[in-house]
BAZA-378760 format. One record per residue: y, z, x of N, C-alpha, C in turn. Coordinates in pm, 1 decimal, padded with zeros to 6 digits. Last residue first. Layout:
% BAZA-378760
    nnorth       nup     neast   canorth      caup    caeast    cnorth       cup     ceast
         Y         Z         X         Y         Z         X         Y         Z         X
...
% end
This chain:
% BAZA-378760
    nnorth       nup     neast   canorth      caup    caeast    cnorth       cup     ceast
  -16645.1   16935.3   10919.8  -16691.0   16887.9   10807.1  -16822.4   16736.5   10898.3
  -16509.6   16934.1   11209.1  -16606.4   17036.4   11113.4  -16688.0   17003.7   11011.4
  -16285.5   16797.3   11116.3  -16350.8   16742.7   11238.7  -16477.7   16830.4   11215.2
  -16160.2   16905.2   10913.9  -16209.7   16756.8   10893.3  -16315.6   16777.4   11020.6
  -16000.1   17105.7   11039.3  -16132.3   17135.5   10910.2  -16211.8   17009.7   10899.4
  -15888.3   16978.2   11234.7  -15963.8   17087.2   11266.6  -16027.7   17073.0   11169.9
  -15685.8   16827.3   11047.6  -15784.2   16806.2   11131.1  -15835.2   16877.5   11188.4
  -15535.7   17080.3   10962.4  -15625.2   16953.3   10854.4  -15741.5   16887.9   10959.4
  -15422.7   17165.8   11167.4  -15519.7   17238.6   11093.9  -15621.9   17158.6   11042.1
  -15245.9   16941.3   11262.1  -15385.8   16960.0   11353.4  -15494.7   17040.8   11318.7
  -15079.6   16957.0   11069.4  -15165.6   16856.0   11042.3  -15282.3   16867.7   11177.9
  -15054.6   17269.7   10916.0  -15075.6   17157.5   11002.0  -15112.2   17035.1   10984.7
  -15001.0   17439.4   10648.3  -15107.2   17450.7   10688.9  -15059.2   17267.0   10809.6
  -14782.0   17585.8   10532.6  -14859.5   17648.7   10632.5  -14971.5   17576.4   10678.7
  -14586.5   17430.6   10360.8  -14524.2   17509.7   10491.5  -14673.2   17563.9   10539.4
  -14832.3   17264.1   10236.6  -14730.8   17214.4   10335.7  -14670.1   17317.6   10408.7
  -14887.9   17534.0   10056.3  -14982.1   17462.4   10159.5  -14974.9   17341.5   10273.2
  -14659.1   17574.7   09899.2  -14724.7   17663.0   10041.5  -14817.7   17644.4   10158.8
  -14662.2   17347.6   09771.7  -14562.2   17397.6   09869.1  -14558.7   17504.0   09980.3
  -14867.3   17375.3   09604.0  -14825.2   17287.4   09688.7  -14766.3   17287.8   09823.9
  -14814.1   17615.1   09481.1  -14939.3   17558.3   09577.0  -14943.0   17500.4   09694.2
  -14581.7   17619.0   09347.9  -14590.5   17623.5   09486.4  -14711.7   17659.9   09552.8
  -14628.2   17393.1   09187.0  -14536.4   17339.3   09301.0  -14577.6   17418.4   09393.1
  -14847.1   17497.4   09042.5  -14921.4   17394.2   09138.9  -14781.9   17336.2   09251.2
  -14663.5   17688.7   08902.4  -14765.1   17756.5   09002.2  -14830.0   17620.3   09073.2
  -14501.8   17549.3   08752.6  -14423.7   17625.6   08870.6  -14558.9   17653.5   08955.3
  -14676.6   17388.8   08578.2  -14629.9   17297.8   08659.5  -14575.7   17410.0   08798.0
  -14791.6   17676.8   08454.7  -14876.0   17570.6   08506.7  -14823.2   17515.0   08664.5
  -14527.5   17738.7   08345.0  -14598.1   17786.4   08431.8  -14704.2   17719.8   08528.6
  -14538.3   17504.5   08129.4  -14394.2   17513.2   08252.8  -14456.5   17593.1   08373.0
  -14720.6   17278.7   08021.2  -14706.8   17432.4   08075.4  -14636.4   17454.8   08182.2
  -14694.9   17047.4   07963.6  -14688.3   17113.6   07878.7  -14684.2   17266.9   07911.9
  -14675.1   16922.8   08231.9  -14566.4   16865.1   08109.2  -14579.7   16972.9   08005.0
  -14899.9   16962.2   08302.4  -14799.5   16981.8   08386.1  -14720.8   16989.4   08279.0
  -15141.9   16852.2   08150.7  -15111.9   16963.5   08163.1  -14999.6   17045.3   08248.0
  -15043.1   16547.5   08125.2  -15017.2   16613.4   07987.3  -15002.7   16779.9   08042.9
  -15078.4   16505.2   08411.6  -14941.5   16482.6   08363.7  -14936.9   16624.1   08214.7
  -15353.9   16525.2   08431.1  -15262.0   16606.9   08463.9  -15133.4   16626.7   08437.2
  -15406.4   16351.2   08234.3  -15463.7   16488.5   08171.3  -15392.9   16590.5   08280.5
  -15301.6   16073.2   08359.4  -15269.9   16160.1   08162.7  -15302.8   16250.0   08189.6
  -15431.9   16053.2   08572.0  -15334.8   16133.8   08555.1  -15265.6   16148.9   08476.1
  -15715.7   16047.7   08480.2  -15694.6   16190.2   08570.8  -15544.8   16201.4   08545.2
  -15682.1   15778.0   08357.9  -15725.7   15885.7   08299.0  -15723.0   16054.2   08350.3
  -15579.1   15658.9   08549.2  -15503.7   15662.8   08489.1  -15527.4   15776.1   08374.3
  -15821.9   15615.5   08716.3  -15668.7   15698.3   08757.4  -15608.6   15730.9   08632.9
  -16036.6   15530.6   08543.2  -16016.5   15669.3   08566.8  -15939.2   15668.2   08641.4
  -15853.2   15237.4   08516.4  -15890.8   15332.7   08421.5  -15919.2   15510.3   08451.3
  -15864.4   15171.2   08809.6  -15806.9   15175.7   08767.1  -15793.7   15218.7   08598.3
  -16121.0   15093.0   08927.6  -16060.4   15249.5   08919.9  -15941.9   15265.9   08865.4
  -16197.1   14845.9   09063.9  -16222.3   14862.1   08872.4  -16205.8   15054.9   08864.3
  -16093.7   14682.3   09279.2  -16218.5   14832.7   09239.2  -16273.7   14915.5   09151.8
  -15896.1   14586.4   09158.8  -16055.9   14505.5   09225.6  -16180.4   14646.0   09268.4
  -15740.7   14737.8   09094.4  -15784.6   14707.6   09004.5  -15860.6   14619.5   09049.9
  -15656.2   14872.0   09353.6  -15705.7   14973.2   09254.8  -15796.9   14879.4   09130.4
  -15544.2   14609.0   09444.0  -15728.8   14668.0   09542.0  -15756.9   14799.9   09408.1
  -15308.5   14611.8   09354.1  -15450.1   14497.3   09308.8  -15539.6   14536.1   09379.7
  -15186.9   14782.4   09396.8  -15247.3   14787.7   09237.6  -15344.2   14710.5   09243.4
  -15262.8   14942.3   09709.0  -15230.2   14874.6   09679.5  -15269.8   14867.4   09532.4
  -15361.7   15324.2   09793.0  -15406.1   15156.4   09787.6  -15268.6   15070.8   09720.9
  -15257.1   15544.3   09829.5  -15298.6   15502.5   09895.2  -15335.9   15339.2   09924.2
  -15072.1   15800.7   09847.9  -15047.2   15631.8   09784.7  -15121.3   15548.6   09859.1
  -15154.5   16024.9   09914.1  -15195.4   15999.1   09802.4  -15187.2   15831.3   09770.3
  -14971.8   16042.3   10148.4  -15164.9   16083.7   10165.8  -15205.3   15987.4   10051.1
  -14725.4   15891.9   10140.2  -14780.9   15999.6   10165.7  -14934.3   15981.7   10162.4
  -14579.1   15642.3   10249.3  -14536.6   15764.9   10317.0  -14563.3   15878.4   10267.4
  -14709.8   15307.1   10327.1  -14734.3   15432.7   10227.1  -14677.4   15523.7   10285.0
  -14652.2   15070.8   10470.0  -14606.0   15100.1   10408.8  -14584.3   15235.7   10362.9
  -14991.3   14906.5   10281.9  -14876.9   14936.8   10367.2  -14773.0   14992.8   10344.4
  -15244.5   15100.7   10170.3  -15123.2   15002.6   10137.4  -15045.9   15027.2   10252.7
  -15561.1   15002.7   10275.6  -15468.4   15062.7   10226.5  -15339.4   15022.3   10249.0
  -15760.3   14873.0   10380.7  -15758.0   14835.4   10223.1  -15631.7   14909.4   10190.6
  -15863.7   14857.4   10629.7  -15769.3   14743.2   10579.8  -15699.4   14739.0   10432.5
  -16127.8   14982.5   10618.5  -16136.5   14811.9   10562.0  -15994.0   14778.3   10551.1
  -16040.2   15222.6   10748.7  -16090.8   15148.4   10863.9  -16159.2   14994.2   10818.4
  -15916.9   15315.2   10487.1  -15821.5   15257.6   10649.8  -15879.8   15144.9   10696.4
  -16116.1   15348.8   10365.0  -16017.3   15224.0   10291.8  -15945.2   15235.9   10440.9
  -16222.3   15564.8   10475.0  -16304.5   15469.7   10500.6  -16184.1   15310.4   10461.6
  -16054.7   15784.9   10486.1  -16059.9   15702.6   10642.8  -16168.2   15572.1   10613.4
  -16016.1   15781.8   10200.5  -15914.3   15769.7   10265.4  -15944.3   15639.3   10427.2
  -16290.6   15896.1   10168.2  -16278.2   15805.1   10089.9  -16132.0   15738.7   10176.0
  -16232.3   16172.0   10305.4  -16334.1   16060.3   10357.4  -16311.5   15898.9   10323.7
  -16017.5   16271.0   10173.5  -15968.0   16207.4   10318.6  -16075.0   16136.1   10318.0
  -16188.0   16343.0   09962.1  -16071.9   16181.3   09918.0  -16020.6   16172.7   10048.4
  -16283.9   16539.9   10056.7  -16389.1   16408.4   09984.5  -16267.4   16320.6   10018.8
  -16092.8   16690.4   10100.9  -16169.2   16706.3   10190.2  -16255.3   16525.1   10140.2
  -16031.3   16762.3   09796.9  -15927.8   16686.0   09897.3  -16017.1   16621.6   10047.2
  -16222.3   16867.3   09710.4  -16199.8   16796.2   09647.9  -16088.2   16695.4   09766.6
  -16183.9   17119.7   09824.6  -16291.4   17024.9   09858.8  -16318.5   16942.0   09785.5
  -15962.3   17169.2   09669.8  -15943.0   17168.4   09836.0  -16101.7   17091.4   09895.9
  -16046.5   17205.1   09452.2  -15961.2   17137.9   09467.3  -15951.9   17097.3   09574.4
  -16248.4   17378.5   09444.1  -16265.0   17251.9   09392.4  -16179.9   17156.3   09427.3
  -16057.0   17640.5   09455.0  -16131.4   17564.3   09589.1  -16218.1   17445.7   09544.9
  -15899.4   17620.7   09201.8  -15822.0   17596.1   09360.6  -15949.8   17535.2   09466.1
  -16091.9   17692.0   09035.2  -16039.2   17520.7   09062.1  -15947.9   17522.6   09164.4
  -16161.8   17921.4   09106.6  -16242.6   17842.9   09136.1  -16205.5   17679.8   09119.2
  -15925.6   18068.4   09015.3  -15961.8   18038.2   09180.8  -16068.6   17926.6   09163.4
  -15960.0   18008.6   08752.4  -15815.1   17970.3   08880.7  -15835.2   17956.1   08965.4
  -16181.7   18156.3   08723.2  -16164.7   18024.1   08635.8  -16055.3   17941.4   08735.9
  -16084.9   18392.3   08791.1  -16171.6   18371.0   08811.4  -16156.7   18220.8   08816.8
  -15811.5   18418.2   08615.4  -15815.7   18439.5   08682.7  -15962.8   18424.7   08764.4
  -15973.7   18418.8   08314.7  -15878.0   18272.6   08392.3  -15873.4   18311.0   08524.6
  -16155.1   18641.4   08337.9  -16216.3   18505.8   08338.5  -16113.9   18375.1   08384.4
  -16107.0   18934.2   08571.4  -16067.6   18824.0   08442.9  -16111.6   18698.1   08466.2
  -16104.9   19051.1   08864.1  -16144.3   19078.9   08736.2  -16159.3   18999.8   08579.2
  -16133.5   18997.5   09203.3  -16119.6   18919.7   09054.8  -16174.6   18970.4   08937.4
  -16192.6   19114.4   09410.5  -16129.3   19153.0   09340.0  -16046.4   19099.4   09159.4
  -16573.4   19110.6   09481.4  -16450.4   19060.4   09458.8  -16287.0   19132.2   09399.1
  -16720.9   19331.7   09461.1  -16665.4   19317.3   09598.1  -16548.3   19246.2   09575.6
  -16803.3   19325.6   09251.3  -16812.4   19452.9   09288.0  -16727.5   19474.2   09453.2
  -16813.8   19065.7   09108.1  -16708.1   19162.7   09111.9  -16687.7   19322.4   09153.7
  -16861.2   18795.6   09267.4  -16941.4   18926.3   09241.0  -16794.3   19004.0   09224.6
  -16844.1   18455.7   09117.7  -16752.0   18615.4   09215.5  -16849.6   18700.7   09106.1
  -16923.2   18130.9   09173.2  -16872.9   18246.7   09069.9  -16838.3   18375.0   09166.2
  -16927.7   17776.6   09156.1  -16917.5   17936.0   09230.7  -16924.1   18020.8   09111.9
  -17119.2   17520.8   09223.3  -17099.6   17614.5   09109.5  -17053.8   17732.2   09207.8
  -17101.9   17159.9   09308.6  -17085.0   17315.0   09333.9  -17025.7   17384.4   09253.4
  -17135.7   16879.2   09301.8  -17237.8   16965.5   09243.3  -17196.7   17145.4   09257.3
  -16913.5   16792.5   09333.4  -16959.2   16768.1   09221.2  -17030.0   16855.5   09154.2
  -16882.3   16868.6   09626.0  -16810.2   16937.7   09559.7  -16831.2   16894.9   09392.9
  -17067.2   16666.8   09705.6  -17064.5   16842.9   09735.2  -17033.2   16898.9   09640.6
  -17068.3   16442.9   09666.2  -17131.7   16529.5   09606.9  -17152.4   16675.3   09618.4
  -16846.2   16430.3   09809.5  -16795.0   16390.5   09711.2  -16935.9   16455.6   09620.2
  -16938.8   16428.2   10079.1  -16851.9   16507.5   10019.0  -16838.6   16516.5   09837.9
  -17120.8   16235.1   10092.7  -17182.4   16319.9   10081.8  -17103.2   16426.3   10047.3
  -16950.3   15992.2   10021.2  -17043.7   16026.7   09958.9  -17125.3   16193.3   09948.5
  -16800.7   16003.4   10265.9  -16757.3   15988.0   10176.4  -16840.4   16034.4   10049.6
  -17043.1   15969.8   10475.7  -16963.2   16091.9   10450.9  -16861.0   16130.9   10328.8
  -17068.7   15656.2   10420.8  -17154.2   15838.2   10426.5  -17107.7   15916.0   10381.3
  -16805.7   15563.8   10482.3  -16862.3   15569.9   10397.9  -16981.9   15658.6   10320.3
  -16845.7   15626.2   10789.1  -16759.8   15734.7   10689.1  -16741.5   15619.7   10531.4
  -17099.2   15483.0   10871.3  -17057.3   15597.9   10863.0  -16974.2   15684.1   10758.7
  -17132.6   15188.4   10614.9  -17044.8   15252.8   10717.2  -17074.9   15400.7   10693.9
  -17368.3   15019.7   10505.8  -17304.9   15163.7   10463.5  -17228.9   15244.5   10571.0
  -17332.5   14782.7   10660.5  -17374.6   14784.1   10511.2  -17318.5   14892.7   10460.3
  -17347.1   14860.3   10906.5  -17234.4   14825.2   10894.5  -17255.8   14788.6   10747.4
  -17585.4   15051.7   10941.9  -17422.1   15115.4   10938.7  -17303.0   14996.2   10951.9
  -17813.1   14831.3   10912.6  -17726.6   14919.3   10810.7  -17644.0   14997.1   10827.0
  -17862.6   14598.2   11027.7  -17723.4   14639.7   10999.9  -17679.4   14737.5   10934.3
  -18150.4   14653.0   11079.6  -18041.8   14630.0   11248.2  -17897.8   14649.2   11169.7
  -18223.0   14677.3   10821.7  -18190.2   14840.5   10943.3  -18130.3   14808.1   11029.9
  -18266.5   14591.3   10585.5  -18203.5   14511.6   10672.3  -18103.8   14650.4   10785.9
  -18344.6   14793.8   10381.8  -18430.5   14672.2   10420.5  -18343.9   14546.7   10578.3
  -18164.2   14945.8   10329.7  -18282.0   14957.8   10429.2  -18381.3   14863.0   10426.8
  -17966.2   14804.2   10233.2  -17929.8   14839.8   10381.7  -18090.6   14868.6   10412.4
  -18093.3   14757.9   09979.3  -18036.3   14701.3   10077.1  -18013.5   14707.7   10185.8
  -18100.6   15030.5   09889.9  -18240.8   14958.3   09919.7  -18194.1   14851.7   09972.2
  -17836.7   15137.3   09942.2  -17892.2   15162.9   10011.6  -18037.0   15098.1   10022.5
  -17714.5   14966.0   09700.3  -17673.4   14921.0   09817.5  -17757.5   14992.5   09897.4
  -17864.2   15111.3   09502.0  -17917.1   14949.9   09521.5  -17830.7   14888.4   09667.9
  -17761.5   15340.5   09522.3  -17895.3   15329.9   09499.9  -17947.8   15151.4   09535.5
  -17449.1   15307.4   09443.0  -17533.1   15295.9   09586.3  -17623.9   15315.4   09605.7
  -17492.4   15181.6   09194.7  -17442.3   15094.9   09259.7  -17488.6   15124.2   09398.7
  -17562.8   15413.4   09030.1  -17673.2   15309.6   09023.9  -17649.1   15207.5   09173.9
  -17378.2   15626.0   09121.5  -17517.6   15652.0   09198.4  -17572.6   15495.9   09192.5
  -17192.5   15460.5   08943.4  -17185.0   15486.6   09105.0  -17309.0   15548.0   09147.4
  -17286.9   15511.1   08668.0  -17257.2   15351.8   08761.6  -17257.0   15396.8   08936.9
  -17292.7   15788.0   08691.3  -17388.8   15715.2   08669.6  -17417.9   15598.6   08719.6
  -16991.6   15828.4   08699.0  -17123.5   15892.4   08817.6  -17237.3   15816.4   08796.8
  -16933.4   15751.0   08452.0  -16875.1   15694.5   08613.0  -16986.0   15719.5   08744.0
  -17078.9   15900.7   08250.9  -17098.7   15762.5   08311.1  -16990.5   15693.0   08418.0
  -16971.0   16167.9   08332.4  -17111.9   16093.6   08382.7  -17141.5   16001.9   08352.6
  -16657.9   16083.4   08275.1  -16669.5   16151.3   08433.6  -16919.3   16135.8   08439.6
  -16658.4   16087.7   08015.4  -16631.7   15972.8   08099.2  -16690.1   15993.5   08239.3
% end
């Protein structure tokens, strides 16, 4: 699913950018700034392969390897969806109301943005893998949970402002 989503979405801003450049007095308001940036995160972390030298690393084992590397997928994974975040602010598009990061839109802007299938598809496959591995679910609480007691919200912004 995940390359024909990518697929539609390169096609879509491939044709919004021969647009914008044909009409240059507007094109940051065609492709807003943090619309940009939205994009350019979002391929970051698409395209990024890690792995660990294990002569330095201390990672010996493939899950363990495999773990870390979806932790920091994850985190620059988060990094993308603030972009995606400040851009639905600065259209108005987000829900009122909302009292965390995640809730972000409204059902009817999810389903005028036709994303409403891959949500629902990310969160069957997290749900299913929470639900089925008690461990799993204990180790992303306290991910979670560690990464609220330590990390700011002037941290968050610090890394953002960087990015």
């Amino acid at each position: 699913m995940f390359k024909e989503e990518f697929k539609i979405f390169k096609k879509r801003h491939d044709e919004l950018a021969k647009y914008a450049n044909l009409n240059q007095s507007t094109f940051d308001d065609i492709i807003p700034r943090k619309l940009r940036m939205f994009r350019v995160r979002l391929r970051l972390v698409i395209g990024l392969k890690i792995d660990f030298d294990t002569q330095y690393s201390m990672v010996k084992s493939k899950p363990t390897a495999d773990t870390y590397v979806e932790i920091i997928k994850c985190n620059e994974s988060w990094f993308s969806y603030e972009g995606m975040k400040k851009y639905c602010e600065s259209e108005n598009w987000n829900k009122s109301g909302s009292r965390t990061p995640v809730d972000l839109l409204e059902a009817d802007m999810i389903q005028s943005l036709q994303i409403e299938q891959i949500q629902k598809v990310c969160n069957n496959q997290l749900n299913g893998k929470l639900v089925k591995t008690a461990s799993f679910r204990s180790d992303v609480i306290s991910y979670l949970s560690f990464l609220i007691r330590n990390l700011s919200n002037r941290a968050i912004r610090a890394c953002w402002e960087i990015l």
